[in-house]
KELO-198623 format. One record per residue: x, y, z of N, C-alpha, C in turn. Coordinates in steps of 0.1 Angstrom, whole numbers, plus 5000, padded with zeros to 4 digits. Atoms other than C-alpha are relative to their C-alpha. Example, Ala and Ser with C-alpha at 12.3 -4.5 7.8 and 13.67 -1.06 7.14 Angstrom:
REM KELO-198623
500949885000512349555078500950125000;499149895000513749895071499250115008;
//
This chain:
REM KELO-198623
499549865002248804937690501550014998;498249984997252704897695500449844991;499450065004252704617671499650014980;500549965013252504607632500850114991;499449895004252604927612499250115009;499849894993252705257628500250144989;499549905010252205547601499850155006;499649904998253905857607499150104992;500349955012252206107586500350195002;499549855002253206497577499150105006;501049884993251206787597500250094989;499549945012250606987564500050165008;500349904996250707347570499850124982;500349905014249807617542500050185007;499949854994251107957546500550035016;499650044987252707827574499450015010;500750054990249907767593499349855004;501050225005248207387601499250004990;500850045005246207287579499549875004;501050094991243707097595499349924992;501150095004241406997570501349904991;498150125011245006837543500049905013;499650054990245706687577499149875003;500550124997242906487586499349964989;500150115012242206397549500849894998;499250114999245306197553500449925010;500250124987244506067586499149914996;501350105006241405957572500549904992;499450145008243005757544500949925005;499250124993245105607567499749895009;500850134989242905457589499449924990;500450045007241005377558500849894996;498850105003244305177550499949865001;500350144988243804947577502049955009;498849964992247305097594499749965014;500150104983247604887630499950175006;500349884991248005257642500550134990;499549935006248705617634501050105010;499449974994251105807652500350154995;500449865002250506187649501250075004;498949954989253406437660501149945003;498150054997256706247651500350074989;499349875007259106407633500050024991;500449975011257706347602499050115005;501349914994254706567621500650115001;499349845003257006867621500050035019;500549964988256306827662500750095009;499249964986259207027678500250144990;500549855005257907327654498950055004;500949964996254807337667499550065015;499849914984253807547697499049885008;501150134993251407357726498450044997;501050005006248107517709500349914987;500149995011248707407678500349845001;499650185003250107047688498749925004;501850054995246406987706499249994988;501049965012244807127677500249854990;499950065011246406857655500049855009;500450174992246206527681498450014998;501950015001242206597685499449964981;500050065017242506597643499749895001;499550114998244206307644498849935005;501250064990241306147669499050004994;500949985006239006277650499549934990;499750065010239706117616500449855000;499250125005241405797625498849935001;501550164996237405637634501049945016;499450124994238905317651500949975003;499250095002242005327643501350085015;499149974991244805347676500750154995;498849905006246505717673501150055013;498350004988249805757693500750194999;499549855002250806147701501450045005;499049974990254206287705500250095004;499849884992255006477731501450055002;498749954995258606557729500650125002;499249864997260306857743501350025008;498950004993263007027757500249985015;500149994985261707097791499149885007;500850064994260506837816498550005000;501049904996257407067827499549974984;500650015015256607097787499249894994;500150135004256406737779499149925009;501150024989254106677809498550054998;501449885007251706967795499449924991;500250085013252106797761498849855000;500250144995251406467776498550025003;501049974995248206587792498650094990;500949935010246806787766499949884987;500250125010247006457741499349935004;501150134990245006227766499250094996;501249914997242606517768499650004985;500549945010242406547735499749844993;500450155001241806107731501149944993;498850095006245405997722500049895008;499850174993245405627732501749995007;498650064993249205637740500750124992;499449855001252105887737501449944997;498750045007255705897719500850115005;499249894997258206067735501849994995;498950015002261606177726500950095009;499549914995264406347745501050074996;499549895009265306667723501050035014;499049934992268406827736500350104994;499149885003270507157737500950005001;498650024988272907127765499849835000;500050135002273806787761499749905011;500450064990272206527779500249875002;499750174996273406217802499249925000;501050104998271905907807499250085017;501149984990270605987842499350134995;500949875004269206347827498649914992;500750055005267306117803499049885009;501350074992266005857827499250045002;500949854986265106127849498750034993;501749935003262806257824498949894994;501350095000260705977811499549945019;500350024990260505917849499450085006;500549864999259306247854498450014998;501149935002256906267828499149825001;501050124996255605857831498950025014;500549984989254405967868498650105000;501549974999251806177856499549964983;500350095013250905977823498749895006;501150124998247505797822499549894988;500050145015248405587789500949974996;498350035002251305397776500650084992;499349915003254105517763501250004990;499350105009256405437736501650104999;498949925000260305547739500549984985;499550005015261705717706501550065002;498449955002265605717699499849994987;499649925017266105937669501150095003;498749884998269606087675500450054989;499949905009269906237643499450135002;500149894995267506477657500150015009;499849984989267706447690501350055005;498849974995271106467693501049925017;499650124988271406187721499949864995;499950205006272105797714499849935015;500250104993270705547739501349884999;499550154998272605247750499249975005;500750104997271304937755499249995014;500249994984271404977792498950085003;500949894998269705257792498249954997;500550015007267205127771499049895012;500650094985266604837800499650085010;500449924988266505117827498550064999;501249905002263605317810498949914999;501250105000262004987799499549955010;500250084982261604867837499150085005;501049964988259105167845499149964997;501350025003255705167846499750094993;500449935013254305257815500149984987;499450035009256405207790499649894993;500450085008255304997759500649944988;499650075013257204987731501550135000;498349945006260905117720499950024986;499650005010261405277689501150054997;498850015006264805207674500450054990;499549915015267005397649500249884988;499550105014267905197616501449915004;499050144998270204867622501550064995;499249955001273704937629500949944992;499850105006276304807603500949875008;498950114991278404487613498949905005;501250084990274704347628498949964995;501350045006272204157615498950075010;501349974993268504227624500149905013;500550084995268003917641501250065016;499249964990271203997665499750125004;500549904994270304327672498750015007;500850004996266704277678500449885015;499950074985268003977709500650105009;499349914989270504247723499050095008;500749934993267804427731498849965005;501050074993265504197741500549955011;499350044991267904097765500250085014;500149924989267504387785498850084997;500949924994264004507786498949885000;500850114992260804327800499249944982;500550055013259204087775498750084998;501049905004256204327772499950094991;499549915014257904577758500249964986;499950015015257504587720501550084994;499049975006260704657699499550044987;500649975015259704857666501050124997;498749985008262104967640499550154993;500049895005262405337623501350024991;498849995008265005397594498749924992;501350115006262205257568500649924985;498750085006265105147543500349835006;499850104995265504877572499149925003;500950054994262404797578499449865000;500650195001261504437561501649925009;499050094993265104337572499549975015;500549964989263604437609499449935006;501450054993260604287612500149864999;499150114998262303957596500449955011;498950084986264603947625499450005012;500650004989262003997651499550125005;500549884998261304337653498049964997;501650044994257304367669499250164988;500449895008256704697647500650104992;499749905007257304937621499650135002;501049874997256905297630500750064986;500249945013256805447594500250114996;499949905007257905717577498950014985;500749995015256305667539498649915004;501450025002253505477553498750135008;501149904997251905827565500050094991;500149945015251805927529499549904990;500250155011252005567507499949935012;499950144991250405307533499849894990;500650115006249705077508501649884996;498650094999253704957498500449965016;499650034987254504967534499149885008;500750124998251404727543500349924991;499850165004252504497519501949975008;498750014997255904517532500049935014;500149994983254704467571499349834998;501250134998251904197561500449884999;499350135005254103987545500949945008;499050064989256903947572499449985012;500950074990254003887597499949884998;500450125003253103597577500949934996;498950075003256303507576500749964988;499550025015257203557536501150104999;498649914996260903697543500150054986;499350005019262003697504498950174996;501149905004258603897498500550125003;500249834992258504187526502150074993;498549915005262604217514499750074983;500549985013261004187478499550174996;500649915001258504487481500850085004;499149894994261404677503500850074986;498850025014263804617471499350114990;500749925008261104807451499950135003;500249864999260705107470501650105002;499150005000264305127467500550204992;499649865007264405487447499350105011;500249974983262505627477501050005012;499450044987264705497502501450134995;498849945005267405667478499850215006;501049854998265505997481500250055018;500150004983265105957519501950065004;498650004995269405937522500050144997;499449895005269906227499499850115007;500349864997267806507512499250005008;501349974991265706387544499049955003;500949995002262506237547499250105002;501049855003261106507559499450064987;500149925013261506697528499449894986;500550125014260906357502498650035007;501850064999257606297517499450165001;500949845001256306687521499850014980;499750025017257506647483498949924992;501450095003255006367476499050045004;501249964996252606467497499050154989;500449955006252306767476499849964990;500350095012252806587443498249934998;500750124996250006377453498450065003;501349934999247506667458499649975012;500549984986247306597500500150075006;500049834991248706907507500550074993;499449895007249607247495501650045000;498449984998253207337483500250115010;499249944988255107467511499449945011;500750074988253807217535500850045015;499150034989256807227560499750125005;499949834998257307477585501650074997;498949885003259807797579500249935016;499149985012262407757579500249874989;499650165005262207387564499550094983;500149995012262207527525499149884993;500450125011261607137507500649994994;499350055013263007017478500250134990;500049945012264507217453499349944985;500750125015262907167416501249884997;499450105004265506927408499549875016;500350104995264706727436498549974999;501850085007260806717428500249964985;500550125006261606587398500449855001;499650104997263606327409498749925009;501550044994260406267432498949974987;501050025012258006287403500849844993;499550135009260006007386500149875008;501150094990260005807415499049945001;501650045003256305797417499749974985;500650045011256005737382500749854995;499050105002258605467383499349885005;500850064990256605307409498849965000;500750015003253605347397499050045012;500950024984252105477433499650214994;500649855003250805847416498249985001;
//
């Protein structure tokens, strides 16, 4: 479950409300994929829009749809207490394991952050996977830190922002193996980085475009499993007008963009206030996909 690929996929909404059935049509084709896991409620999932009815509503989805296949729920919130609820209402609802991040307002220290995966691990009855996304979150892990959280009980897997420059993969994935227990899984996010990542030792991909397009991203993953570096960089190199897409205006918004394109969900997927793409950016998307040949 915390190793492989990990596909994020979009919580469609229509008329700004869930859309349930869009939703678990593209859970379904993702398990159909043969995606190592799916990971419901990250921030491609729109998760820190959605209220705590509406985030159950779409893990049980999720559960529903994947069959077989591992699905990972995030629970991240502002408040301790929240993310506890969150946490509890995902088990309940048959999340194998849980993704947490620690959104901020008032800006938060390392001990604020320990604090709270320590908080919310203590009533947690399944692993747990720590996500640093400081673009949204608004907090950056150190290393250290990264050892401190990885030392409780629970904890499974680390997911990492996109490789910083000046650092190969290979050197960044030791620095951090250097301080957390060998159990812990290290898996990469920034999906631009991703074949370099998994190259250098990274244990998983947690995916942006493969919870929309799993099929480039499985070849991207399968191949640096089996140890064909050139390849998984090869396939990367291709989705390279994507990746371009991703810088310019977001994934969020590219993949709501395809997703509609693609007839898996209704335009205006995101929530208000998230607009999407202007027409000029769907056709740059359209051309994309047609460039690519993944329509």
């Amino acid at each position: 479950m915390f190793t492989g690929l990990s596909a994020f996929p979009l919580t469609p909404l229509r008329d700004d409300r869930l859309d349930l059935g869009a939703f678990g049509r593209i859970v379904a084709m993702l398990a159909g994929s043969g995606v190592d896991s799916i990971t419901a409620l990250g921030s491609t999932g729109s998760y820190a829009y959605l209220d705590r009815d509406e985030r159950q509503r779409v893990v049980g989805a999720a559960v529903e749809a994947a069959g077989g296949t591992p699905v990972i729920a995030g629970i991240g919130a502002l408040r301790t207490s929240h993310a506890i609820a969150f946490a509890r209402d995902a088990v309940d609802a048959g999340a194998h394991a849980v993704l947490l991040a620690p959104l901020s307002y008032q800006a938060l220290t390392d001990d604020d952050v320990y604090g709270f995966y320590a908080d919310v691990l203590e009533h947690l009855s399944v692993p747990l996977v720590v996500y640093d996304n400081p673009g949204t979150t608004h907090f950056t892990f150190t290393d250290a830190l990264y050892g401190r959280i990885a030392a409780l009980p629970g904890v499974a897997s680390i997911k990492i922002p996109g490789l910083p420059a000046g650092v190969t993969a290979e050197q960044r994935v030791a620095q951090i193996r250097d301080v957390v227990p060998e159990h812990v899984t290290i898996g990469i996010s920034g999906d631009a980085f991703a074949a370099r990542a998994l190259n250098g030792g990274c244990d998983a991909w947690y995916s942006v475009i493969a919870g929309t397009l799993p099929a480039p991203a499985l070849r991207i993953t399968r191949a640096a499993q089996a140890g064909e570096r050139d390849q998984a960089e090869a396939e990367s190199a291709r989705l390279q007008p994507i990746w371009d897409l991703f810088a310019a205006h977001g994934s969020n918004r590219v993949v709501a963009a395809i997703a509609e394109e693609l007839g898996l969900a209704h335009p205006g997927s995101l929530p208000l206030p998230l607009r999407g793409l202007d027409e000029e950016g769907r056709m740059r998307v359209r051309e994309a996909l047609a460039e690519l040949d993944l329509r």
